[in-house]
C-alpha positions as CSV (number, residue, x, y, z in Angstrom):
1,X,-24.1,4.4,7.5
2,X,-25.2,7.1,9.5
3,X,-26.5,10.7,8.4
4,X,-23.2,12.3,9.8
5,X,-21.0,9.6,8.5
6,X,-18.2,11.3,6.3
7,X,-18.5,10.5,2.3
8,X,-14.9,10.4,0.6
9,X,-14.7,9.8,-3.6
10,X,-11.3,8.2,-4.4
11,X,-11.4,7.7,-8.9
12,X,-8.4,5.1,-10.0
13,X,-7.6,4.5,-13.9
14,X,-5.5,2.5,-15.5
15,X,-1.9,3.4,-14.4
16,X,-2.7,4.7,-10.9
17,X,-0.7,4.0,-8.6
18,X,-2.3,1.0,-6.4
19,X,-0.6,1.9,-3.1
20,X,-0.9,5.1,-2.9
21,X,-5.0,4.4,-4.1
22,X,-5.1,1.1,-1.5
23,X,-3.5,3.3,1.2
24,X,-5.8,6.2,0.7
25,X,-9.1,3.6,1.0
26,X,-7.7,1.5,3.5
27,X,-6.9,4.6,6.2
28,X,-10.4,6.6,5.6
29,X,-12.0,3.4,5.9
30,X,-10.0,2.9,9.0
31,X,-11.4,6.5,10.4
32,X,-15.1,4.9,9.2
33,X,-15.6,7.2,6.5
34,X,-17.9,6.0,3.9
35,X,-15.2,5.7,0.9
36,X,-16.7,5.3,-2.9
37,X,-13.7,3.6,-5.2
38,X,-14.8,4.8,-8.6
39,X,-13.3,4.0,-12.2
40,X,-12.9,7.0,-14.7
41,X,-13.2,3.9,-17.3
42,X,-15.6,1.8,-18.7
43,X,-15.4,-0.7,-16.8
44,X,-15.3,-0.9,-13.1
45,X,-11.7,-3.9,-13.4
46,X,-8.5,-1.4,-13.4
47,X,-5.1,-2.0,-14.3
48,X,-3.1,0.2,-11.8
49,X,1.0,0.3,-12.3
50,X,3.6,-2.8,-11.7
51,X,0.7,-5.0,-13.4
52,X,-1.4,-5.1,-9.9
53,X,-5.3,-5.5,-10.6
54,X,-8.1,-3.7,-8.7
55,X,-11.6,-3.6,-8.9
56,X,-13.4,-0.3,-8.1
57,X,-17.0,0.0,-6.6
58,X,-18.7,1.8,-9.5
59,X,-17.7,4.0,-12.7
60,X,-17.9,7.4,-11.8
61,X,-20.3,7.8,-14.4
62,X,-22.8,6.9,-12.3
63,X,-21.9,8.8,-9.6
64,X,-21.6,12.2,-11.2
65,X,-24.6,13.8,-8.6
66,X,-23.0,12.3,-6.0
67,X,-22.3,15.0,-3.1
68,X,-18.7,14.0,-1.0
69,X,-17.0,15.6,1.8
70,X,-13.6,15.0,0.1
71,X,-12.6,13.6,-3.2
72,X,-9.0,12.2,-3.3
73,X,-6.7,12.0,-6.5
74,X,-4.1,9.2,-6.6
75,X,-0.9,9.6,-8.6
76,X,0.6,7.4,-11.2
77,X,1.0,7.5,-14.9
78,X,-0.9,7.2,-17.3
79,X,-3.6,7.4,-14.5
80,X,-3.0,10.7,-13.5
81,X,-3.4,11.9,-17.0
82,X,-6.8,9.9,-17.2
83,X,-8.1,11.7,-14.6
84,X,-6.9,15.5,-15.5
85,X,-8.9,14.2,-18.8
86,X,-11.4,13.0,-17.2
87,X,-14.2,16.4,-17.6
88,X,-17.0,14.7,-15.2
89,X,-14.3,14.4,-12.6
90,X,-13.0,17.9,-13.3
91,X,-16.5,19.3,-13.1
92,X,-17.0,17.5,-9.6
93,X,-13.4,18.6,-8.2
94,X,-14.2,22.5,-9.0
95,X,-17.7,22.1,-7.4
96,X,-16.3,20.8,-4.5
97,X,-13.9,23.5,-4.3
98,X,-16.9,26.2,-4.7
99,X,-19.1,24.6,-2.4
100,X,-16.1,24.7,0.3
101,X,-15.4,21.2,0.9
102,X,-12.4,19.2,1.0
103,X,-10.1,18.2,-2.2
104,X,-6.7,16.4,-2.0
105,X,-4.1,15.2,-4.9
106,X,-0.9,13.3,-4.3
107,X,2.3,12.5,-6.6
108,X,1.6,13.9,-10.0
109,X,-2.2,14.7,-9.5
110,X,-1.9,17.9,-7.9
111,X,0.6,19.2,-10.9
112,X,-1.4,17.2,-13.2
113,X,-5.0,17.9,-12.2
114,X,-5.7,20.3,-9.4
115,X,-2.9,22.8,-10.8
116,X,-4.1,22.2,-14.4
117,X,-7.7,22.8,-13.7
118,X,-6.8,26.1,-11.7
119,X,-7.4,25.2,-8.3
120,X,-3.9,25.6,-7.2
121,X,-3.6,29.3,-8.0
122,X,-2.1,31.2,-4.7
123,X,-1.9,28.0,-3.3
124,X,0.8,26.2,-1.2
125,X,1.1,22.4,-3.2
126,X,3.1,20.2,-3.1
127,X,3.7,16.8,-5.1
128,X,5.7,14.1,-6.6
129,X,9.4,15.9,-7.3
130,X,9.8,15.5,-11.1
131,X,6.4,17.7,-11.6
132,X,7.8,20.5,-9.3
133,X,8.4,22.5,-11.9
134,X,5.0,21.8,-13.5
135,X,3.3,23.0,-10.3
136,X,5.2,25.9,-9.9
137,X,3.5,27.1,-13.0
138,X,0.0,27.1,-11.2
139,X,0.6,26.9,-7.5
140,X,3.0,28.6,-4.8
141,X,5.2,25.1,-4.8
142,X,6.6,23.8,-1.5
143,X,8.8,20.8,-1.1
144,X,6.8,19.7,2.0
145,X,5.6,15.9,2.6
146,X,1.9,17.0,3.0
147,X,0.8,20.3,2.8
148,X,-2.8,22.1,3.8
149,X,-3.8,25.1,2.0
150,X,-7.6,26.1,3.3
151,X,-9.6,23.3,1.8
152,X,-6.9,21.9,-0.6
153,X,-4.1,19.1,1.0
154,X,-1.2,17.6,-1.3
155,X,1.2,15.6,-1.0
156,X,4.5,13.8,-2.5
157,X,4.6,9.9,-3.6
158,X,4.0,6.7,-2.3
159,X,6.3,7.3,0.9
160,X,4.2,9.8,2.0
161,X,0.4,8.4,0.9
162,X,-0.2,7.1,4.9
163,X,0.8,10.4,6.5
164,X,-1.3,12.2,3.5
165,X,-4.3,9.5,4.4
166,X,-3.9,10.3,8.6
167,X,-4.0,14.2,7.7
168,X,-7.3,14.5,6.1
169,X,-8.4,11.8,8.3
170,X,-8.0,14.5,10.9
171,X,-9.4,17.2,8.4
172,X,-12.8,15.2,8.1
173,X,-13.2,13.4,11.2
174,X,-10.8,15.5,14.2
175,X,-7.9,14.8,15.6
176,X,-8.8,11.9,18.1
177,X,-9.5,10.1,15.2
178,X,-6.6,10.6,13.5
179,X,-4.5,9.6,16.6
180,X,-6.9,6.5,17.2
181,X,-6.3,5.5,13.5
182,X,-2.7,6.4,13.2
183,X,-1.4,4.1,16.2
184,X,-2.3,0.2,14.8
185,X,-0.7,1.6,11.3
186,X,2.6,1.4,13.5
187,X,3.7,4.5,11.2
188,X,7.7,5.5,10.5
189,X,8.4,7.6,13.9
190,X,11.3,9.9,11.7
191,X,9.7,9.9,8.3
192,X,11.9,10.4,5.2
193,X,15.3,9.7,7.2
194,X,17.3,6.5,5.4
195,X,15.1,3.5,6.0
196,X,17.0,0.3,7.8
197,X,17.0,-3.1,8.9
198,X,18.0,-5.3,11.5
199,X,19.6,-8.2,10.6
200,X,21.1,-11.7,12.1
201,X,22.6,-14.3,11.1
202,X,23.7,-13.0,7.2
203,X,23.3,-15.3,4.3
204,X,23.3,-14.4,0.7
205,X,19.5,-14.7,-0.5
206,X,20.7,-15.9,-3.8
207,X,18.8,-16.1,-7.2
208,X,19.4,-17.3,-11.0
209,X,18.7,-14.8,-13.4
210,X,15.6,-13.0,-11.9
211,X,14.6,-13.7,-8.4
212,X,11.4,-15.4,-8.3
213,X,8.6,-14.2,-5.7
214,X,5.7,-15.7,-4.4
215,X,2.7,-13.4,-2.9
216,X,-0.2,-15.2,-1.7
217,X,-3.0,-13.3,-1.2
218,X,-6.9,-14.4,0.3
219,X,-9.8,-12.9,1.2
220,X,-9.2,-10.5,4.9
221,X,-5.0,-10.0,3.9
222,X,-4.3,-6.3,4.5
223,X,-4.0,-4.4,1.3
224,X,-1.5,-1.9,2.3
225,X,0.9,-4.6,2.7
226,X,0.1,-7.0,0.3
227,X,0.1,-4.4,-2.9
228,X,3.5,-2.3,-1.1
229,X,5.3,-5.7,-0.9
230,X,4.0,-6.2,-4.9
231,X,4.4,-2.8,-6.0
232,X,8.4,-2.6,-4.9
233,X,9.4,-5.9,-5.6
234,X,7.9,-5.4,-9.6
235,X,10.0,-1.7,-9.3
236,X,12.9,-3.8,-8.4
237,X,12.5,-5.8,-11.7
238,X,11.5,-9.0,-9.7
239,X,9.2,-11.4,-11.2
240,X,6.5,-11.6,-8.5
241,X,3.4,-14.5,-8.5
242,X,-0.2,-12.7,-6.9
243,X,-1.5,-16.2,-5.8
244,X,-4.9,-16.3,-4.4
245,X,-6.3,-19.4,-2.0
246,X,-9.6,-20.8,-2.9
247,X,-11.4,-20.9,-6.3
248,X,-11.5,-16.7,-7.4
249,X,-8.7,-15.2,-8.6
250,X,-10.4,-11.8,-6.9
251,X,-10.2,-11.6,-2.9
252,X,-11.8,-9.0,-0.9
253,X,-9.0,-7.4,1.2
254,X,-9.3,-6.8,5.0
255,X,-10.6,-3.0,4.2
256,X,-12.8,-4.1,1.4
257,X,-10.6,-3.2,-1.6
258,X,-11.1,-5.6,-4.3
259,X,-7.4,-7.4,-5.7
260,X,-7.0,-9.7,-8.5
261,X,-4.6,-12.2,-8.1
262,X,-2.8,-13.6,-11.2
263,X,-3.5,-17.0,-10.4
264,X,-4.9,-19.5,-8.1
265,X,-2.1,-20.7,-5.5
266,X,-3.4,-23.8,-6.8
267,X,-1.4,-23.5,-10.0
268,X,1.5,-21.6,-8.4
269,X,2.0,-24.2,-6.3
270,X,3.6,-25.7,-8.9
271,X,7.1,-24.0,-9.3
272,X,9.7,-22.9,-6.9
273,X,10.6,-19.7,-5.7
274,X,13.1,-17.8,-4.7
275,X,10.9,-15.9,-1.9
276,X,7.4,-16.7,-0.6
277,X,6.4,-13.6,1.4
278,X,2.7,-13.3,3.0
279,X,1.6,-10.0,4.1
280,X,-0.7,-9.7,7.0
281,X,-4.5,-9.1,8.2
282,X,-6.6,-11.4,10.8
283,X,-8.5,-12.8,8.2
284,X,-6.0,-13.3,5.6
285,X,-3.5,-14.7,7.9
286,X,-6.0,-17.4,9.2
287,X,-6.0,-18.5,5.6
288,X,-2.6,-18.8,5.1
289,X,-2.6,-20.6,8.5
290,X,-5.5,-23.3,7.5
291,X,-4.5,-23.7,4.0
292,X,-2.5,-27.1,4.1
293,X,-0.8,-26.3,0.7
294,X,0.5,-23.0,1.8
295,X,1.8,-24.2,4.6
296,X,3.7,-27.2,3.0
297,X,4.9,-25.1,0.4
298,X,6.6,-22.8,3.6
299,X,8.0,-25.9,5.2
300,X,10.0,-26.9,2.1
301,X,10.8,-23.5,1.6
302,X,12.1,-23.6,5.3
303,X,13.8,-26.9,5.2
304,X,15.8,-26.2,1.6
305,X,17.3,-23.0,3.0
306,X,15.3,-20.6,1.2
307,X,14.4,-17.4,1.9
308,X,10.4,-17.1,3.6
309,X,9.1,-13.7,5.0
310,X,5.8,-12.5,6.4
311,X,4.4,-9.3,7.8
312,X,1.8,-8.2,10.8
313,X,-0.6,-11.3,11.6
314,X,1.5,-13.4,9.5
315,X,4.4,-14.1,11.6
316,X,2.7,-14.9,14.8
317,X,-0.4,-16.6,13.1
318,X,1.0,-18.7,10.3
319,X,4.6,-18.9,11.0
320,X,4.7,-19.8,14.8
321,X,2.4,-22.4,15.1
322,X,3.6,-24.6,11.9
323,X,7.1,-24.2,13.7
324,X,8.5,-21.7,11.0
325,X,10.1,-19.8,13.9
326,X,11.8,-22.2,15.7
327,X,15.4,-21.3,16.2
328,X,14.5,-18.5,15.1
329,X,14.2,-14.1,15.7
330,X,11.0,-12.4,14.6
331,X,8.3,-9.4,14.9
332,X,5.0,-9.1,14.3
333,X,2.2,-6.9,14.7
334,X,2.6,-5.1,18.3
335,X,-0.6,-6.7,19.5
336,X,0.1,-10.0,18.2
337,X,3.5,-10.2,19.8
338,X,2.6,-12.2,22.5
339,X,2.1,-15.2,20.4
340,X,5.6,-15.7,19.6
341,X,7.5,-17.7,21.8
342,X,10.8,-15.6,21.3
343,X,9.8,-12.0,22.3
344,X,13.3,-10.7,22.4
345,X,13.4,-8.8,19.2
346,X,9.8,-7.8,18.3
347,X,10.4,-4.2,18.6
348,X,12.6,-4.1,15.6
349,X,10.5,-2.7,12.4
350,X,12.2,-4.9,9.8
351,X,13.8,-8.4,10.8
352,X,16.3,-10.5,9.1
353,X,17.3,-13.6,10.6
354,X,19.0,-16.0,8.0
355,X,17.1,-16.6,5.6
356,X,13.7,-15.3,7.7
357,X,12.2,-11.5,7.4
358,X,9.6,-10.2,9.3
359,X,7.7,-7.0,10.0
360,X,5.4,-5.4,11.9
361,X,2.0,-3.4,9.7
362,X,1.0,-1.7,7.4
363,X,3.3,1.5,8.2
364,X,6.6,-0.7,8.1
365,X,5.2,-2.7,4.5
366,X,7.4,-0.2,2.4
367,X,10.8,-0.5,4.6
368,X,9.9,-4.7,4.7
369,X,9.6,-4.6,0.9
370,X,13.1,-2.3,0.3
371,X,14.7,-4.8,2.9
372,X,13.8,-7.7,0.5
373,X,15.0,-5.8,-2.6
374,X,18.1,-4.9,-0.5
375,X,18.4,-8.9,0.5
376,X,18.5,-9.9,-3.4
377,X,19.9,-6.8,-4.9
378,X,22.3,-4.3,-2.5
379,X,21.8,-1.8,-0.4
380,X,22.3,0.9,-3.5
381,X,19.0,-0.7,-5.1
382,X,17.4,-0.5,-2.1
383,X,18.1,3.5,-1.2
384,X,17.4,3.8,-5.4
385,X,14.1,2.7,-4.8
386,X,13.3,4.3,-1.3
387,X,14.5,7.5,-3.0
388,X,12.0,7.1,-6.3
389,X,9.1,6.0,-3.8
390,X,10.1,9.0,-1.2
391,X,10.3,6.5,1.6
C-alpha cells in the first residue's frame, strides 16, 4: 500500500449486521482503500445476525494506536450496543472527530454510538427508523437515506449501506472514484421506490413446512451477494444451508472478507432442497462451474422441476455452459452478458422464468433475495421485509 493510500477501520461484534459490515468492506475496498476489519471481542471469529459467521482481520485491541482516515460503525443488535460499550472504540471515534477526520455510523449506530458519545450534537443524523426518536435526543434528526454533516456521514439500514459505502467513497477518495466504483455495483437507479420483478412463465415454488435453501459459497464468491441472499432469506424464516466447496468450512470472498460456511457442500450434498441459489464473483463462480458435485446437484434440481437461481457471474458462468439455460430467459452481470446465448432479457434486474431466477450484482442482491422470499411466501412478505431492510 502506498503512503497516500486511504486507511478505513470498520469494528463488527457479535450481532452486527453482516451486510451492511460486508457491504461497507467490499465498496471501500473496491475504491482501494486500505480497510482494517476489527473485532471489539476477544476473538477475531464473529457471530453477526441471521446466524452468518465472519472472521475479522484483528481485535481492535491491538490496533488502538492505529491512525485511520475514516472509521465506519455497522448497525445491528446486540452489535451496536457492543460497540457504544466498547471504551477503546469510543476513545478512537472522539479522536478522530478532534483530529478532523472522517467518522460514519449506519442503522442504530449513529443513535446508539455517535449520538450517545456526543458527537451528534448540532448535527444533521440520520439512522435506522425505530431509533429516530433516540437520535433526536442528541442530533438535529433527518429522515434522509445518507446524510453529511462536516466530517460526520449517517445513514439508515441495510437498503441504504451501498449508497452509504459510494458516499464516503467519494468523501475519501473524490468523486471519479466514486462514479468508477459505483457503475459495476449496477446500483438501484430510483432507490427506495417499491422493489419488482420480472417474471415468465409462473409456477408455484412450492415447499413442505419450511422452505429449504441451499447457498454454496467458495473462495472468490462476491460477499455482498452471497451474505444479502443469506441474510433475507433467514429474516424470511427460511432454513438456509452456507455450503462451502473444498475441505474449509472458511472461504475468502472476492473482496477478502472472511465467511464461514456451516458445512462443507460435501455433506450438504446429501439432502434435497427446495432452492439452490449461487451468488456471483469470477472466482467463485469458476468454482461452482468446475465443481462436478455442484453441478449435478443443479441438473437434478433442474430436471425435477425445482426451483434453481444464481446471480452476477453465476448465470452466464455456471448455468449456461452445463445447459441450465436452455429453453430458458436470464440476466447476468452486464459484462458477462454476452455469454448467454439468449440475450433478450438481460436488462431486467431480477428474472423469473419458471422455476429459474436470475440477477444481475451486487446492487440488485437485495431485490434478487425479496423476489425469492416473494416466490415462496407472497408479495406482502416480500414488501414486509423490503420495508424492515429499507430497500
Amino acid at each position: 500500500m502506498s503512503s497516500s493510500t486511504k486507511k478505513v477501520l470498520i469494528p463488527v461484534a457479535h450481532g452486527t449486521e453482516p451486510f451492511e459490515a460486508v457491504v461497507m468492506i467490499d465498496v471501500l475496498r473496491r475504491g482501494g482503500a486500505d480497510v482494517t476489519v476489527a473485532s471489539v471481542e476477544n476473538q477475531v471469529g464473529v457471530d453477526a445476525c441471521h446466524g452468518i459467521k465472519m472472521v475479522a482481520d484483528t481485535l481492535l485491541s491491538e490496533i488502538t494506536d492505529s491512525v485511520f482516515d475514516l472509521i465506519m460503525l455497522p448497525g445491528g443488535l446486540p452489535g451496536g450496543e457492543t460497540l457504544k460499550n466498547c471504551k477503546p472504540l469510543e476513545k478512537m471515534v472522539k479522536k478522530q472527530d478532534t483530529d478532523g477526520r472522517l467518522n460514519a455510523a449506519i442503522c442504530c449506530a449513529p443513535a446508539l454510538a455517535l449520538g450517545t458519545w456526543g458527537l451528534l450534537e448540532g448535527k444533521k443524523a440520520t439512522c435506522y427508523p425505530v431509533f429516530m426518536d433516540k437520535l433526536a435526543t442528541c442530533a438535529k434528526a433527518v429522515e434522509s437515506r445518507v446524510e453529511i454533516d462536516g466530517k460526520i456521514v449517517t445513514s439508515r439500514g441495510p437498503g441504504t449501506t451501498m449508497e452509504f459505502s459510494v458516499t464516503l467513497v467519494e468523501q475519501l477518495l473524490g468523486k471519479e472514484k466514486a462514479v468508477e466504483v459505483s457503475g459495476p455495483l449496477v446500483m438501484r437507479p430510483n432507490p427506495g421506490d417499491e422493489y419488482t420483478i420480472t417474471e415468465l412463465n409462473q409456477v408455484n415454488w412450492s415447499f413442505d413446512g419450511t422452505p429449504q435453501i441451499l447457498v454454496p459459497i467458495a473462495d472468490g464468491s462476491e460477499e455482498m451477494e452471497a451474505v444479502a441472499i443469506i441474510d433475507v432469506l433467514r429474516r424470511a424464516k427460511a432454513n438456509v444451508v452456507v455450503a462451502a466447496l473444498g475441505n474449509s468450512l472458511e472461504v475468502v470472498a472476492s473482496r477478502k472478507v472472511k465467511l464461514v460456511a456451516d458445512v462443507l457442500l460435501d455433506e450438504a450434498e446429501k439432502n434435497s432442497y427446495d432452492l439452490i441459489v449461487l451468488p456471483g464473483g469470477l472466482g467463485g463462480a469458476e468454482a461452482f462451474a468446475s465443481s462436478e458435485k455442484l453441478v449435478n446437484m443443479l441438473k437434478k434440481q433442474a430436471e425435477s422441476n425445482r426451483p434453481y437461481g444464481a446471480i452476477c457471474a453465476s448465470p452466464a458462468l455456471v448455468f449456461e455452459p452445463h445447459g441450465l439455460l436452455k429453453g430458458k430467459k436470464a440476466t447476468a452481470f452486464p459484462a458477462m452478458c454476452s455469454k448467454l446465448t439468449d440475450q433478450s432479457h438481460i436488462e431486467h434486474r431480477v428474472l423469473v422464468d419458471g422455476n429459474l431466477i436470475t440477477s444481475r450484482g451486487p446492487g440488485t442482491s437485495l431485490e434478487f433475495a425479496l423476489a425469492i422470499v416473494e416466490k415462496f411466501y407472497g408479495r406482502e412478505k416480500g414488501l414486509q421485509l423490503a420495508k424492515a431492510t429499507l430497500v
